[in-house]
Backbone as CSV, one residue per row, in Angstrom:
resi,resn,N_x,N_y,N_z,CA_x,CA_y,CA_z,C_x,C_y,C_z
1,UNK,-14.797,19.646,11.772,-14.185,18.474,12.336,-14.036,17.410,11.240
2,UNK,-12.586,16.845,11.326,-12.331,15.513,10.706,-12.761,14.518,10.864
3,UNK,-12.760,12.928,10.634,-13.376,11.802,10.709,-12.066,11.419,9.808
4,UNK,-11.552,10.407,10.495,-10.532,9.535,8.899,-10.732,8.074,9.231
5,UNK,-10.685,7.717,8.744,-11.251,5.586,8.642,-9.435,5.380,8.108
6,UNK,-9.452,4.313,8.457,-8.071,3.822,7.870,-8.284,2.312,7.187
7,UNK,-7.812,1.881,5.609,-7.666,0.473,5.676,-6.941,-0.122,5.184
8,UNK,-6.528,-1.490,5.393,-5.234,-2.760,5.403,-5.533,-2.502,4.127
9,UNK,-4.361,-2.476,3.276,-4.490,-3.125,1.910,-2.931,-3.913,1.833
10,UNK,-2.714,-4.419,0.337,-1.238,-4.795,-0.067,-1.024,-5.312,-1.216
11,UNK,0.274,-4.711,-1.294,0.518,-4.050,-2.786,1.892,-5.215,-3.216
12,UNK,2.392,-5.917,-4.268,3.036,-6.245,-4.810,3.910,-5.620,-6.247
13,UNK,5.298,-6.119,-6.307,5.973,-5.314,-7.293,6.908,-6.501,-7.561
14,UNK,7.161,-6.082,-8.970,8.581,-7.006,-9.365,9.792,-6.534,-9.420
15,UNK,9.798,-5.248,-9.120,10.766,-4.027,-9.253,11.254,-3.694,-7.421
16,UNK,10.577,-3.585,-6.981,11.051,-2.900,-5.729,9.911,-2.436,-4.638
17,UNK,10.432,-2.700,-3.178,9.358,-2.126,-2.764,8.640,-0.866,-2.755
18,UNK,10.099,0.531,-3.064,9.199,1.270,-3.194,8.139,1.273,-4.388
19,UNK,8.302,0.745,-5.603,7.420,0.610,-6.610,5.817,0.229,-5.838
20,UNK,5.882,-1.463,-5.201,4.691,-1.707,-4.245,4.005,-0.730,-3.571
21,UNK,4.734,-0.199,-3.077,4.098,1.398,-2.368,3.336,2.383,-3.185
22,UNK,3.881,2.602,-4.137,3.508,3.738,-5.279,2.580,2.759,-6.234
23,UNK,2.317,1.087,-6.730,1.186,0.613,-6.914,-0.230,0.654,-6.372
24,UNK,0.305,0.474,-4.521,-0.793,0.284,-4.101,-1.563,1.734,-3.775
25,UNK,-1.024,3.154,-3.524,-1.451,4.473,-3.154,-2.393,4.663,-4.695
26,UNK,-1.485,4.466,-5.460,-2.437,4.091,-7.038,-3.552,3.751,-7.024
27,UNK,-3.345,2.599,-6.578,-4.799,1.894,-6.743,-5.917,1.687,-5.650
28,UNK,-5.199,2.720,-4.433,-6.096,2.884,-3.212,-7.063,4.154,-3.632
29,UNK,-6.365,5.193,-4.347,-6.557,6.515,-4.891,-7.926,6.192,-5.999
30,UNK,-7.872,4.941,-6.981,-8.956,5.080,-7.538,-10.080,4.524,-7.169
31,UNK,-10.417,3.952,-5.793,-11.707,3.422,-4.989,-11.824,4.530,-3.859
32,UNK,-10.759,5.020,-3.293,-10.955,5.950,-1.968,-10.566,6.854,-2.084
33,UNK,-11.446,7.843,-1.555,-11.231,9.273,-1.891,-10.234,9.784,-0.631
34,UNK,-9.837,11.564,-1.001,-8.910,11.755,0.149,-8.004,11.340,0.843
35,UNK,-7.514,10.250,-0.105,-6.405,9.399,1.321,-5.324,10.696,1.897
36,UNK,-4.694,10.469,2.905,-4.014,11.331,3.393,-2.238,10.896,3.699
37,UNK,-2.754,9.528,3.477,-0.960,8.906,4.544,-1.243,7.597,4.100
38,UNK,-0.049,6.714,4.534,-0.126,5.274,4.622,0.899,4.953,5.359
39,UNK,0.898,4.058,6.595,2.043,3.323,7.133,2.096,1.819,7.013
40,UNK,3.739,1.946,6.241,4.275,0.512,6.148,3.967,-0.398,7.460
41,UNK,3.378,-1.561,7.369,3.082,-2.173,8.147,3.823,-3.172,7.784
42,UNK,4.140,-3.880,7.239,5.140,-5.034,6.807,5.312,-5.008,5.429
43,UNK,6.714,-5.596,5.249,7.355,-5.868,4.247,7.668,-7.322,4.133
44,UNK,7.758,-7.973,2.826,8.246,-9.005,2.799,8.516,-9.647,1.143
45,UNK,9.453,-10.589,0.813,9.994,-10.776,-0.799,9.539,-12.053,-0.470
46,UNK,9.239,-12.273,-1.999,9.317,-13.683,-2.242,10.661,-14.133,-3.048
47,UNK,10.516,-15.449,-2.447,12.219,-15.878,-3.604,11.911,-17.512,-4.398
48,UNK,12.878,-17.123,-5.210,12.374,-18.456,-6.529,14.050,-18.683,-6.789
49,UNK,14.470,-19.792,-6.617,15.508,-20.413,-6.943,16.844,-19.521,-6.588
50,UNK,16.940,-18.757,-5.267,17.736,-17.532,-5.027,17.224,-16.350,-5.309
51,UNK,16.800,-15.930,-5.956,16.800,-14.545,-6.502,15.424,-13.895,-5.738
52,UNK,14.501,-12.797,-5.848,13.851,-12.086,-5.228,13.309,-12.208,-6.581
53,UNK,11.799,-12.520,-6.835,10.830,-12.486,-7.819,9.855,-11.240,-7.397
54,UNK,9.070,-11.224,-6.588,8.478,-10.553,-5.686,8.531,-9.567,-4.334
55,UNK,8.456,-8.230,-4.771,8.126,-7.464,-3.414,6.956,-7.036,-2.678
56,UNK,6.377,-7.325,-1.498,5.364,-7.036,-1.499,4.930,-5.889,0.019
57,UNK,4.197,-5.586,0.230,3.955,-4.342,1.380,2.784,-4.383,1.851
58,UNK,2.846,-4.704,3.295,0.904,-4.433,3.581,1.284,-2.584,4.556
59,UNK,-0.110,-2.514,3.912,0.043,-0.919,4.502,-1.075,-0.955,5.076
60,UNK,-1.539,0.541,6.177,-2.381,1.083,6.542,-2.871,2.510,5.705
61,UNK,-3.678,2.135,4.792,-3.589,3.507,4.217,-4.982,4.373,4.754
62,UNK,-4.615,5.800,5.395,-5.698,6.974,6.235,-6.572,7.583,5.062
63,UNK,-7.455,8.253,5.124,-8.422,8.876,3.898,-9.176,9.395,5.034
64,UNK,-9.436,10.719,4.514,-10.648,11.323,5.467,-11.749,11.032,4.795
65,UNK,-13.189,10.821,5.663,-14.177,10.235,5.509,-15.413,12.207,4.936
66,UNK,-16.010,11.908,3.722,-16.491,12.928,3.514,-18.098,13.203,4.108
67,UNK,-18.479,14.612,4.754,-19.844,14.609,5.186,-20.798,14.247,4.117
């Protein structure tokens, strides 16, 4: 039997959201073991004088929990 914990994190990019996505699985990957999935939970840009400076993503990212 499985066990999976899930947790909020969020990830920023200057490039794009998918980049944010692929930062934050990154850097979820080197504190938590096993992750399995992540769902986009919100999206949102920041803007500076017009333009989009910032992308950012809060996720739910899953990891199974080890015996």
């Amino acid at each position: 039997m499985s066990i999976a914990k899930v947790s909020e994190i969020s990830a920023t990019s200057s490039k794009s959201f998918e980049d944010a996505v692929v930062q934050g699985i990154t850097r979820a990957n080197k504190t938590l073991r096993n992750v399995r999935s992540a769902w986009l939970k919100e999206q949102q840009v920041r803007v500076k004088d017009g333009a989009i400076t910032e992308y950012q993503v809060n996720m739910m990212v899953t990891f199974i929990i080890e015996d």
